[in-house]
N, C-alpha and C positions, 0 to 999 in steps of 0.2 A: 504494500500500500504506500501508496506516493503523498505525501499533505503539504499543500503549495502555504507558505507563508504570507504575512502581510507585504510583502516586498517580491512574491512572487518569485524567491528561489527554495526547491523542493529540499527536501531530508532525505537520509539514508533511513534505510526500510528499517533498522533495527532502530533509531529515534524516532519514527512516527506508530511503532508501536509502543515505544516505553511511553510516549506524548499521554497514547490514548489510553492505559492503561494507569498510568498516575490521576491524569483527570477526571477517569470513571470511578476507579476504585478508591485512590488516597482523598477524595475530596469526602464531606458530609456536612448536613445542613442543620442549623439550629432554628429555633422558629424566631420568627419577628417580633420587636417588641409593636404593643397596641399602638402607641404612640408614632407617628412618622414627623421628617423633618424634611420640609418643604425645602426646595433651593433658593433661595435670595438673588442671584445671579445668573444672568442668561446664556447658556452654554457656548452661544458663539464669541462672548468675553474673554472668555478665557483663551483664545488667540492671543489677548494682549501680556499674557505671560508669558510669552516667549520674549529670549535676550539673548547675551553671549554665548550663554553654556546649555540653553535648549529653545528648541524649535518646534512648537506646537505645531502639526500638519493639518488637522484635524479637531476641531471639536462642534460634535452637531447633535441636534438634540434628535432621539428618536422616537417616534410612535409606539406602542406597543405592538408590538409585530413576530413572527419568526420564534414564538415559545419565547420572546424575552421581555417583559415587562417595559415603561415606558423608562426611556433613561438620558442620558448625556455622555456620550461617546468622546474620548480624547484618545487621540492618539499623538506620540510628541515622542523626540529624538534627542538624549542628553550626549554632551561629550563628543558631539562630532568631530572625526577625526581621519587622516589618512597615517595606517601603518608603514612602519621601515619598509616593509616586502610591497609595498604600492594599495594593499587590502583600504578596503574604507569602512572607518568601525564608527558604532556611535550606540549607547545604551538605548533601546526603544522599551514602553512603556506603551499599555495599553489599559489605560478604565476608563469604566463606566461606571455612572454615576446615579441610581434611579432617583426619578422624581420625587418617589416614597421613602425617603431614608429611614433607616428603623435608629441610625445613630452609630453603626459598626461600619469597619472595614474589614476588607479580609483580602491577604496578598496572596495567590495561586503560584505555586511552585510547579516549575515546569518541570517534565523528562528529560532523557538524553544526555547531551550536550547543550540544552536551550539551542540559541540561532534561530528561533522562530517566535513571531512577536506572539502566538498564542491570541484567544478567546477574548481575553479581557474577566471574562466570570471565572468563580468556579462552579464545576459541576459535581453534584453531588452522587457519592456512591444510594442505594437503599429505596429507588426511586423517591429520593424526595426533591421537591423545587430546588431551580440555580438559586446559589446563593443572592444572587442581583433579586431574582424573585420573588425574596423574601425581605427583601431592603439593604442588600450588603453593598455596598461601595465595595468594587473588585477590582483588582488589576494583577496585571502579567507582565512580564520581561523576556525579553530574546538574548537577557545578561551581554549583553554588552558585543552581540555580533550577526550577522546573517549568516545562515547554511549554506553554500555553494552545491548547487549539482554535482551528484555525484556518490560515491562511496568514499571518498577521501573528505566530503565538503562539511562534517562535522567533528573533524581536524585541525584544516590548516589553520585556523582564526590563533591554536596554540604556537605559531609561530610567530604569535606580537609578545610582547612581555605585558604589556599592559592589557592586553585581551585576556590572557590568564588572569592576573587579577582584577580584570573587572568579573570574567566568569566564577574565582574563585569564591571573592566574596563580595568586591566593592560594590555589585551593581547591585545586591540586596539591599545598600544600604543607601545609595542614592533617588534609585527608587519608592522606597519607603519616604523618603523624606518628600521629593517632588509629591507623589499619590498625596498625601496630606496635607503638603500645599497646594495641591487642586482642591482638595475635598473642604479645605479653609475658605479659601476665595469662594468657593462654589454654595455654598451651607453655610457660610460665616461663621462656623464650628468646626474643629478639629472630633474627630473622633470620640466616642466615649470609650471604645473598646475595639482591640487592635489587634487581627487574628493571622496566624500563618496556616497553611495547608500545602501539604505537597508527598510525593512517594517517588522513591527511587532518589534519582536528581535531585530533584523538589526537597525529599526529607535531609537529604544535605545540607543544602539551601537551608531548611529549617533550623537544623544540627549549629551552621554555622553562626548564623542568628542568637541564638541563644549565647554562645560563646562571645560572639563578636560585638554584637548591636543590641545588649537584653532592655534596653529601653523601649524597642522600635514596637514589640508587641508582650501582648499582654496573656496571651495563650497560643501554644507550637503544637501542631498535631504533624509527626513526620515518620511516615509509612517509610519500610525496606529502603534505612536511610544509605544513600551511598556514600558514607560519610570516611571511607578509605577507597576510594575510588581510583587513584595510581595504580595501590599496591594489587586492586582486583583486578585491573586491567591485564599486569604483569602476571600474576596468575592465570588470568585466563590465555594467555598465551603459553603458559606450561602445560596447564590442561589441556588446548589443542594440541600441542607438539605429541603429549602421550597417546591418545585414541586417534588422531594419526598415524602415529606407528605401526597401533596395532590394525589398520581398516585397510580393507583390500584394496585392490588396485584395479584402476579404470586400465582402459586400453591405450590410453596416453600413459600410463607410467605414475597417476599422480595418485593419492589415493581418495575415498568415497569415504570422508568425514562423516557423512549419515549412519553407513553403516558399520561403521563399530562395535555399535550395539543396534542389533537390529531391536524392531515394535516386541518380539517375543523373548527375545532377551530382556528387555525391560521391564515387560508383564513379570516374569520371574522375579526378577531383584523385588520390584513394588508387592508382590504377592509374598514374598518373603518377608521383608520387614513387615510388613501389616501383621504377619501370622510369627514373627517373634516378639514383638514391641506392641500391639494391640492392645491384648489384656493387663499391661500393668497399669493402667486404670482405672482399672475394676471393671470394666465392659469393653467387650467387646462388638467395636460398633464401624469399626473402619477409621476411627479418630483417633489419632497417636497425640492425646493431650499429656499424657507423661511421657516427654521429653526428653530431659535427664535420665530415663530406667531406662531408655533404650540403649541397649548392648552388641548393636546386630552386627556381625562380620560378614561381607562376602566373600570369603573365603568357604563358609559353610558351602556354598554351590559351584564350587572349583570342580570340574567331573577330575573324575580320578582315572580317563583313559579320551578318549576321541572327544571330540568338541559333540551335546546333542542337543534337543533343545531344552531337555530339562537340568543342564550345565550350563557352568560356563567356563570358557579357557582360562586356563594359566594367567595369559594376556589380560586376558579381561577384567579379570579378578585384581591383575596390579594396576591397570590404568582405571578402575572405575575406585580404588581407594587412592588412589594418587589426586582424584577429586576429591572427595571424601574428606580425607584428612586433611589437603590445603598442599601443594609442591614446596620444593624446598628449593636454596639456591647450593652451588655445588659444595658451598661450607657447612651444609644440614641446617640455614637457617628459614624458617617456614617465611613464604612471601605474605599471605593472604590467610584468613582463619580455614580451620575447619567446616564442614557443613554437615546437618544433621541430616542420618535416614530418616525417611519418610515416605507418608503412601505416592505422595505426588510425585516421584519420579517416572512413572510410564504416562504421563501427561503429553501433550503437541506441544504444551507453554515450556515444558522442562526440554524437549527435546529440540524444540526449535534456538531456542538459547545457546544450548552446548553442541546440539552435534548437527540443528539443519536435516532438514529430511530432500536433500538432492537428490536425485537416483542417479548420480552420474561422479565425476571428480570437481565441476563446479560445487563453490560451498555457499550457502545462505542462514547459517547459524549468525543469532544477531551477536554470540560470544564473538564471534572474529571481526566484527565489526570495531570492535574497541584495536585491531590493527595499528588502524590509523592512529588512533588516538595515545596508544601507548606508543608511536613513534613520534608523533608532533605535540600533543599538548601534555604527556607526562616526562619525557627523559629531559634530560637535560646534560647535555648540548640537545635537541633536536634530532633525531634520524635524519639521513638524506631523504630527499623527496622521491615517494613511491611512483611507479605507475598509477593511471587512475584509472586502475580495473580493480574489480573485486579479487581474481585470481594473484595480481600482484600483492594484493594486502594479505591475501593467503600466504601465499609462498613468504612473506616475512616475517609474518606471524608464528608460521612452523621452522624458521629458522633464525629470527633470535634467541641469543646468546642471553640465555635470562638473568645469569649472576652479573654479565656488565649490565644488564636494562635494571638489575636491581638496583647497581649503584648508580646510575645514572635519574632514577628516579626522585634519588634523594641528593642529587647532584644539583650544583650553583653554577651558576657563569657572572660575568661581566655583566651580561645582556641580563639577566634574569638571575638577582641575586638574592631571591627564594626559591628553593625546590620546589617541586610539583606536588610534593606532601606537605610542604608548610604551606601553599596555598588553595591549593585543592581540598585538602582533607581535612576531617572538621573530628578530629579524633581526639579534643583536650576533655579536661572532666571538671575543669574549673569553669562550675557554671554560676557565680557566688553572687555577682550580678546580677542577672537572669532571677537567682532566688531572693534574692534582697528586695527587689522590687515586682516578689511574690507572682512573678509568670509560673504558670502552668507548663508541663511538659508534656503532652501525650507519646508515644512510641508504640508502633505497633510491626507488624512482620510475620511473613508468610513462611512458613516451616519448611517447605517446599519451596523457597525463594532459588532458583538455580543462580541466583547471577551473584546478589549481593546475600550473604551467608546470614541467619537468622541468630547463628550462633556468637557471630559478631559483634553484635548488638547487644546480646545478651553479655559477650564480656563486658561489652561498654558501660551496661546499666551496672555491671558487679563494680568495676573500677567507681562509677563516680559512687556509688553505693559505703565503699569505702572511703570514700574522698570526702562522702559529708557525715561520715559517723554511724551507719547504721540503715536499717529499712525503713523504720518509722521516720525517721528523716527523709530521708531520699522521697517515700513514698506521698508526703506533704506538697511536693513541688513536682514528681515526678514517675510516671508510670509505664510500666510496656506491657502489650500484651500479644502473646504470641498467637497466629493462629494456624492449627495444625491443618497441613494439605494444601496450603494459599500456597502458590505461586508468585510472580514476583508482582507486586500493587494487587492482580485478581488471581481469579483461575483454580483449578485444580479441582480435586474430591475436597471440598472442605465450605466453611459457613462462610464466603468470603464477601458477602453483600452488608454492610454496617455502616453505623453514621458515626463518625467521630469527632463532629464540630458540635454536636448538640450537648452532649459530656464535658466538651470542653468548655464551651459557653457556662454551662451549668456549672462547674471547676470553680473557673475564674471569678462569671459574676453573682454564687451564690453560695462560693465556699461548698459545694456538694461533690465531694471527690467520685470518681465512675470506679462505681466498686464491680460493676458489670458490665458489657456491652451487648446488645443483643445483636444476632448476627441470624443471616441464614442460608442456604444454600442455594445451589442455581438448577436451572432446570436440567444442566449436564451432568449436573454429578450424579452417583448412584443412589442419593435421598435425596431429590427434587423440593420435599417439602417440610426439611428437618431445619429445627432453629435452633441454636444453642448459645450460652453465656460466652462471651469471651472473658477469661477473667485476667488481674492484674498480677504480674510474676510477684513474686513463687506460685502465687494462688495456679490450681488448676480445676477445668470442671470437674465435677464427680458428679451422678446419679445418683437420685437419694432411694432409689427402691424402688418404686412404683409410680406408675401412668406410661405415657407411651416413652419410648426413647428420642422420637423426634420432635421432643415439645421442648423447649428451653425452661420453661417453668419445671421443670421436675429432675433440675439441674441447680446443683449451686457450686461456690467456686471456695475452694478450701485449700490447706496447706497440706501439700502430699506427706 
């Protein structure tokens, strides 16, 4: 799927799916208050804020039209600029502004790499109304770049030094600030309450916020945050190199990334963990909510003679725990976390991620997409510049050198005298900030995330856990909840349909911490019409005995 931006240059197929899946599933809605606030000022005004450092293009008031309530539309360009390499960057920004303000804002974090100026709303998971349509003031950013056509075109922008950090964090924060100065001039009020949303990318974006800008809002909901996004890249080029190796070979010589692991191979591994890890809590129901007891080795299914299909090879067995466990660099030091078994591995969402279902030696896993990326926007110096074929990002992907990409990732220059992990990656735990002026932190994460590891997360929330004394601490300001079978933002066997701005709302302006989320499943999975608690870590569901098992009421959320 191709999604032409406001500037009208397209995304790589692996960003316009993360776009659509952060948008569907990381977003949720809270209800309006009674009250609305009319605008004071007439939306085509606000042209006259443009100056040196932004360029209003746009701002016109709309009808209600298109499923979107009546509103005032801006679109406006900060930072205009031409980079070293000739590129033309400029932060774009995109809200809108409804006639009916309910008195909120809420900034939508993009997928991907950003480079696309995005909706302007957010849209909420759970069928409920856009955030716009319930009175939010929304906006979006393209962080500080366009996408160029292409499979390389959500790369190069990492060949400016200041595109990195506008992508890393600056444009979070510039934006914030411009949005609220529209939302000022426009309402003659600033905000009463100031919300973030985003998954994937987005919960980075969120991640980083929180660290960086804890003034800017007031409550973070930040789904399967990519908040080591280097170091996964450079992993995810380890993990190609291995089921690589082991995947047979097309008539060219090159090999069929697909199948590695072929659909029944996978069925097995997923059939396995379900039927080792299942019942450790206490039902078995196809929902692997204890997480921590799973113990499962593949190795158990190693055949002990010819490859059949109720085995699996030698081969197979070391390149599907070399994901597993997370690659190392030639010194045994691990690049990127672990990731948990779970049912969602024989998933399209798990497989099209990691291995692409090609039938051929061409590869379309959106894991190799991050090619590019880990050659232009993480190393540092830079890779030389690829072909722009997918096949070439292939072939560099399965033939970087990972221990120098390791160090290169944490690498400085001249030009660029932050690494790509000090400005990319939002991995500090000093959120002191952020808690002093009592922001909420929501987290949540799909068990079955292939890209960005659940377990990641989970160290994350232990480290600051420790960082501020304790759970009852941590859990005052801040919460994750896991949910078993999701995918990466949706997807998979699992309850992956939930609001998580109305909990947060509820948090922030009324002190009611979400001691549950209710969630439920989709029409794919194998319970169409099962609801269950998500609950806040450690807590996990349990069954209390009796009713059905697909009712979330006959569920509660307890310390294992």
């Amino acid at each position: 799927m191709l999604i032409v931006s406001a500037r009208r240059l397209r995304r790589p197929v692996w960003q316009a799916a993360l776009a659509c899946i952060a948008s569907v599933a990381a977003t949720a809605t809270a209800s309006a208050g009674a009250d609305t606030i009319p605008p004071v000022t007439a939306c085509d005004r606000l042209h006259q804020e443009s100056g040196p450092t932004m360029r209003v293009s746009e701002a016109q008031s709309r009808p209600a039209a298109g499923g979107l309530a009546a509103h005032c539309e801006v679109i406006a360009y900060l930072d205009e600029r031409t980079g070293a390499d000739g590129q033309k960057f400029a932060i774009g920004l995109h809200l809108r502004l409804p006639d009916a303000w309910n008195g909120r804002f809420v900034f939508q974090g993009q997928g991907g790499t950003d480079g696309f100026l995005g909706s302007g709303d957010a849209q909420p998971g759970g069928g409920q109304p856009s955030a716009l349509n319930q009175g939010y003031a929304t906006v979006t950013t393209d962080a500080g770049h366009s996408n160029a056509p292409g499979p390389l075109g959500g790369a190069s922008f990492g060949l400016d030094p200041q595109a990195r950090i506008d992508f890393g964090y600056r444009a979070d924060d510039v934006v914030t600030r411009r949005a609220k100065h529209f939302i000022q001039a426009y309402y003659g009020r600033l905000p009463k309450y100031s919300y973030f949303l985003g998954c994937s990318n987005g919960g980075r974006h969120g991640m980083a916020i929180t660290q960086r800008f804890p003034d800017h809002f007031d409550g973070v909901a930040a789904g399967a945050p990519a908040f080591r996004m280097p170091e996964k890249g450079l992993s995810g080029a380890a993990v190609t190199q291995a089921f690589a190796a082991i995947a047979p070979k097309a008539p060219d010589g090159r090999p069929i990334l697909a199948q590695a692991l072929s659909q029944a191979d996978m069925d097995l591994l997923s059939k396995a963990i379900v039927q080792s890890c299942d019942a450790a809590d206490g039902l078995a129901d196809g929902i692997i909510d204890n997480v921590p007891a799973c113990r499962f080795s593949p190795r158990t299914l190693q055949c002990s003679a010819e490859k059949t299909a109720s085995c699996l090879s030698a081969a197979q067995v070391t390149a599907v725990e070399n994901y597993f466990e997370g690659p190392t660099t030639a010194q045994g030091r691990r690049i990127y976390a672990p990731y948990p078994y779970d049912y969602g591995i024989a998933t399209e969402g798990w497989r099209r991620w990691i291995l692409g279902n090609a039938p051929d030696s061409r590869v379309n896993a959106f894991n190799v997409s991050f090619g590019a990326t880990l050659a232009y926007l993480y190393m540092t110096p830079p890779h030389a510049p690829l072909a722009s074929e997918a096949d070439a990002v292939y072939d560099f992907y399965r033939s970087v050198d990972v221990t120098e990409a390791h160090a290169k990732i944490f690498g400085t220059s001249a030009a660029m005298p932050e690494s790509s992990v000090q400005t990319i990656s939002a991995n500090a735990v000093d959120l002191s900030g952020f808690r002093a002026r009592r922001g909420k932190l929501l987290l949540y994460h799909g068990v079955s995330d292939p890209t960005f590891s659940a377990l990641d997360t989970l160290d994350w929330y232990k480290r600051l856990t420790n960082a501020v004394g304790g759970e009852k601490e941590t859990a005052d300001f801040a919460r994750l909840f896991l949910v078993p079978g999701m995918n990466h933002c949706s997807g998979g066997p699992a309850t992956d349909s939930f609001d998580v701005l109305t909990p947060l709302v509820n948090w922030v302006e009324q002190g009611r911490a979400p001691e549950r989320i209710q969630a439920r499943a989709g029409a794919k999975t194998p319970w169409p019409e099962r609801s269950r608690p998500l609950c806040p870590y450690p807590r996990q569901a349990r069954y209390l005995g009796q009713g059905s098992i697909e009712q979330a009421e006959n569920f509660t959320c307890a310390v294992p």
